[in-house]
Each structure stands twice: as C-alpha cells, then as structure tokens.
C-alpha positions in Angstrom: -101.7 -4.7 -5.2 -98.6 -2.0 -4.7 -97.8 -3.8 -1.7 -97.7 -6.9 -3.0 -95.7 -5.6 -5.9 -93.2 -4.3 -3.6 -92.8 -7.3 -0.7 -92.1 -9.1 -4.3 -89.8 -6.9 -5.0 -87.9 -6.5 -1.8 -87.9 -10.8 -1.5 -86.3 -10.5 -5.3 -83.7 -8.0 -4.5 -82.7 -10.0 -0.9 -82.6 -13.1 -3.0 -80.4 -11.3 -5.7 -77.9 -9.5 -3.1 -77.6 -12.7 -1.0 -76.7 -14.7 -4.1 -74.1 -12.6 -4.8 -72.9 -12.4 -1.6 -71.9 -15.8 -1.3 -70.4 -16.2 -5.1 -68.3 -13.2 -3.4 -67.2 -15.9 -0.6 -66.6 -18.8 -3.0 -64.4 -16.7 -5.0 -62.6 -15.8 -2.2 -61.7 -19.1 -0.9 -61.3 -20.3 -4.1 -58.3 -17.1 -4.4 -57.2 -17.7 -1.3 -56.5 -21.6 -2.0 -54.9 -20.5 -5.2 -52.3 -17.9 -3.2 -51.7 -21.0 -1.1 -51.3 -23.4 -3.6 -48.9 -21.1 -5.1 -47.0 -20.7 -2.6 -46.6 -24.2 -1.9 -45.2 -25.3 -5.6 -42.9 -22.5 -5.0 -41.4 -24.1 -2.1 -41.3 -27.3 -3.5 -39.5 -25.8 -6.3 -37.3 -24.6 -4.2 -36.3 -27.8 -2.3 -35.9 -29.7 -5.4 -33.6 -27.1 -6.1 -31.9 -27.2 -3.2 -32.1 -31.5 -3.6 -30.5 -31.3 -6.8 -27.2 -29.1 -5.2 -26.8 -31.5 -2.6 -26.7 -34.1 -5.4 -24.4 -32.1 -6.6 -22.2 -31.7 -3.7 -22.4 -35.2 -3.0 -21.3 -36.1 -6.2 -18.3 -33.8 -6.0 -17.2 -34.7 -2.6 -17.4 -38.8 -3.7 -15.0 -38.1 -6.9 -12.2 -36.1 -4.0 -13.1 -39.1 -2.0 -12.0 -41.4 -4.7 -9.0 -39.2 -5.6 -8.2 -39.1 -1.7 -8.0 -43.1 -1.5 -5.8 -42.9 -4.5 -3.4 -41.0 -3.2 -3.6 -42.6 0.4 -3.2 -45.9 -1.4 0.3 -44.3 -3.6 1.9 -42.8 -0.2 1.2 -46.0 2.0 3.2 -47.8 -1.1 6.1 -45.4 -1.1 6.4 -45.4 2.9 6.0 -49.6 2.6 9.1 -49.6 0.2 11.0 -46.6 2.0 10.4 -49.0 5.0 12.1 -51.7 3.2 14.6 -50.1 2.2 15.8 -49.3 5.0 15.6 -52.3 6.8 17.9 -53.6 4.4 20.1 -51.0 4.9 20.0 -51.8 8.7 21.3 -54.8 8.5 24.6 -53.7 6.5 25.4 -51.3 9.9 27.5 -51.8 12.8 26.3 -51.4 15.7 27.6 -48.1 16.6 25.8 -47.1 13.4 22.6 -48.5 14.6 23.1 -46.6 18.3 23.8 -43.4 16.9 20.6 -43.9 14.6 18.5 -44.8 17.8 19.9 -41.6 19.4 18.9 -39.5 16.3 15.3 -40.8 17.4 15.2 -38.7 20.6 15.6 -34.8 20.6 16.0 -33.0 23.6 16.6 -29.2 24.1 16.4 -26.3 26.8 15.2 -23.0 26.3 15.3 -20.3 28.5 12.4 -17.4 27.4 11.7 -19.5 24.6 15.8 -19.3 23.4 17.9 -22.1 22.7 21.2 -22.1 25.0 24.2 -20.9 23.1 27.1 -23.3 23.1 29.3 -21.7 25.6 26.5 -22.1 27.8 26.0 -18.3 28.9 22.6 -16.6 28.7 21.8 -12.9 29.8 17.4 -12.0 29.9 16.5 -8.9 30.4 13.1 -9.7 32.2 12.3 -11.0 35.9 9.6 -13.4 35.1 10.2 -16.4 32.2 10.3 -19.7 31.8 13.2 -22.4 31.4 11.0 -25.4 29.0 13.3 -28.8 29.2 12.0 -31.3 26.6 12.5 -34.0 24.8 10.8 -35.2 21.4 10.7 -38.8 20.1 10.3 -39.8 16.5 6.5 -40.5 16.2 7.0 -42.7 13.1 10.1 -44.3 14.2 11.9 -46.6 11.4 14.5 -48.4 13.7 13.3 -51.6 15.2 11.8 -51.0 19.1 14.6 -52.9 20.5 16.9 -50.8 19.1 14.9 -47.4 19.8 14.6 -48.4 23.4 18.3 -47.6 23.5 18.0 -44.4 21.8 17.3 -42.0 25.1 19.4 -41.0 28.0 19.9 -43.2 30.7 17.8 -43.1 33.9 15.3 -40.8 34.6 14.8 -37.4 32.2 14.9 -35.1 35.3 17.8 -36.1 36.8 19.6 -35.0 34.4 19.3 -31.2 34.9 19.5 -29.4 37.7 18.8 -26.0 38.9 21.7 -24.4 41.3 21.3 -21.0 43.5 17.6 -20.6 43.0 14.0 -22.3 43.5 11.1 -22.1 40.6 8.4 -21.0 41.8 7.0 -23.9 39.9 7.9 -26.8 38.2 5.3 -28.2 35.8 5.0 -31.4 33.5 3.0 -31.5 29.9 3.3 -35.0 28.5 2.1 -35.4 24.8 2.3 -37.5 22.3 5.9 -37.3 21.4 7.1 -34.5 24.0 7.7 -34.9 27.3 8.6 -31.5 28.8 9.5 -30.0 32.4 8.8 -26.2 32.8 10.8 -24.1 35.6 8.7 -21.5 36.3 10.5 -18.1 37.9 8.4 -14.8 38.9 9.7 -11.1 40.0 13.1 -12.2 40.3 15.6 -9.3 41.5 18.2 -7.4 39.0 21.3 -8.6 38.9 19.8 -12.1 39.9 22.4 -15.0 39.2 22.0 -18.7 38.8 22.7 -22.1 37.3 21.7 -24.9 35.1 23.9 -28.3 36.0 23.5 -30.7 33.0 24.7 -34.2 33.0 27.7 -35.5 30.5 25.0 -37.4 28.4 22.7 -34.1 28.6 25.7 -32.1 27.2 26.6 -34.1 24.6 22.7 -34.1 23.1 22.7 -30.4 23.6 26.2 -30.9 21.7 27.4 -27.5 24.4 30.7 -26.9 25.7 30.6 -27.0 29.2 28.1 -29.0 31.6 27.2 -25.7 33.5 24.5 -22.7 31.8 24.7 -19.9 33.8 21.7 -17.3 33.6 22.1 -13.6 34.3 18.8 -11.5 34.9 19.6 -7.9 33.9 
C-alpha cells in the first residue's frame, strides 16, 4: 500500500513540476515577443519621426524654390529691358562708338610671375623659375550684336602678336576655357643676371595701353 502511495505521489509531483515547466516556457516566449514587439513600435516611431522631418524639409525647400523662381523670373525681366535699352542706344552711335564698344568686349593682359607689366614696359624678378601667362578674356554675356563683336579682337592670330626675344621657354602651354584663351611661357633655373625680351605688336600695345612695344625682363 506505501508503495502505491508513493509511485502516486512521485507521478503527482512529475505531473506538477512538468506543468510548470512549460507555463515557464510560454511566459518566456510570450516576454520575449513582447521585448520584440517593443522594439519594433519603437522604430516605427522613430521613422515616422524621421517621415514627418523630411515633410518638413520638403516643404521648406519647395517655398525657397518658389521664392528662387521669383526672383529668377525679376532678374531675367531687368536684363530683358537692360537689353533693350541698350539696343536702342546702339543705334544712336557712330560707328567708331560701336568699334570701341566691340573692343571693350575683349580683354587681354600679360603677367609675368603673376604681375601685370608696368607701362614703361620694364620688369625686374628676383626668382629663376616663373611663368609669363598671355591671355585674353571675352565678355561671356556679350550685349553688342555678333557682327559687331566679331570685330572686337585683334587682328590675325593671338600668338603672333607676342613674341619672346633672347631666350627659349622651356615650355609653352595652351588652356582654353570658356571665355579665356591663354598661352603660358614656361622658364626653369634661369641664370642671374639673365636678360630678355617680350616684342608686342602695335595693336597688342595699344590694348595693354603701354608705352613702348618692347618689355624687357631682368632675372636678379
């Protein structure tokens, strides 16, 4: 009869420690679905959040967008009657008048080491290696018509209109942009006391507005 009793007793208490056993493992993944569920509304929270900034941004950037074609709209009015204006006032000029504004279209210069020749034409450097840049810079929004601004540059070709006497570069380059066109006479090591001359043409001079056609360089 005890043993009975007891096998009853041992079934009862497997029965009892099993049961709870698995209400442990329910209520585990039951917590653990709830962490992850959490964690999930928090991120969506979190993109709706960052949603609504974008909005936000959006919204912002379309009212300067607005502003922008406002103000595009008011300066593409003021250069249309600028524009006007001065074709009107074209057709009052002489044609000297019109040249001289075609020449004001083109800008040329030389530099030597990044310095703009003096008018008497006399440059000293005190380095052995620089550059001489020769350029010239049209009017990217020109406002004479192209007939006209076609006779605005020098005659011939740019190049020939300067020439380097008693030396050779030890490179001459070309850059081409948009509006500038530019030759770069490249000199390296050259000796102390070095001597040598730039021959520019009467048309040349008279851009540079100089007083003599020859620059003469002195390396110290």
């Amino acid at each position: 009869m005890r043993k009975k009793i007891f096998i009853f007793i041992s079934i009862l208490l497997i029965l009892t420690l099993t049961g709870c056993a698995n209400q442990t493992s329910v209520g585990g993944e039951a917590e653990n679905k709830n962490v992850e569920t959490q964690e999930l509304q928090s991120e969506i929270k979190k993109y709706e959040e960052d949603i609504k900034k974008l909005e936000e941004d959006i919204k912002k950037l379309e009212e300067k967008n607005d502003d922008y074609k406002l103000e595009i709209k008011q300066l593409e009015k003021e250069k249309n009657e600028y524009n006007d204006f001065i074709d009107k006032t074209i057709k009052y000029l002489d044609e000297d008048a019109l040249l001289e504004i075609a020449r004001s279209e083109w800008k040329y210069q030389i530099e030597v080491d990044e310095k703009p020749i003096p008018l008497n034409g006399k440059v000293e450097i005190n380095k052995d290696t620089f550059k001489i840049v020769y350029s010239v810079e049209s009017s990217l929004l020109s406002n004479v018509q192209e007939e006209l601004f076609s006779k605005g540059p020098m005659s011939g070709d740019f190049i020939d209109h300067l020439k380097v006497v008693g030396i050779k570069p030890n490179n001459i380059g070309r850059t081409d942009g948009t509006v500038i066109t530019a030759f770069v006479y490249e000199f390296e090591s050259l000796p102390k006391n070095t001597n040598f001359k730039l021959e520019i043409s009467d048309e040349l001079k008279e851009r540079l507005d100089l007083e003599t056609n020859t620059i003469n360089i002195q390396v110290n």
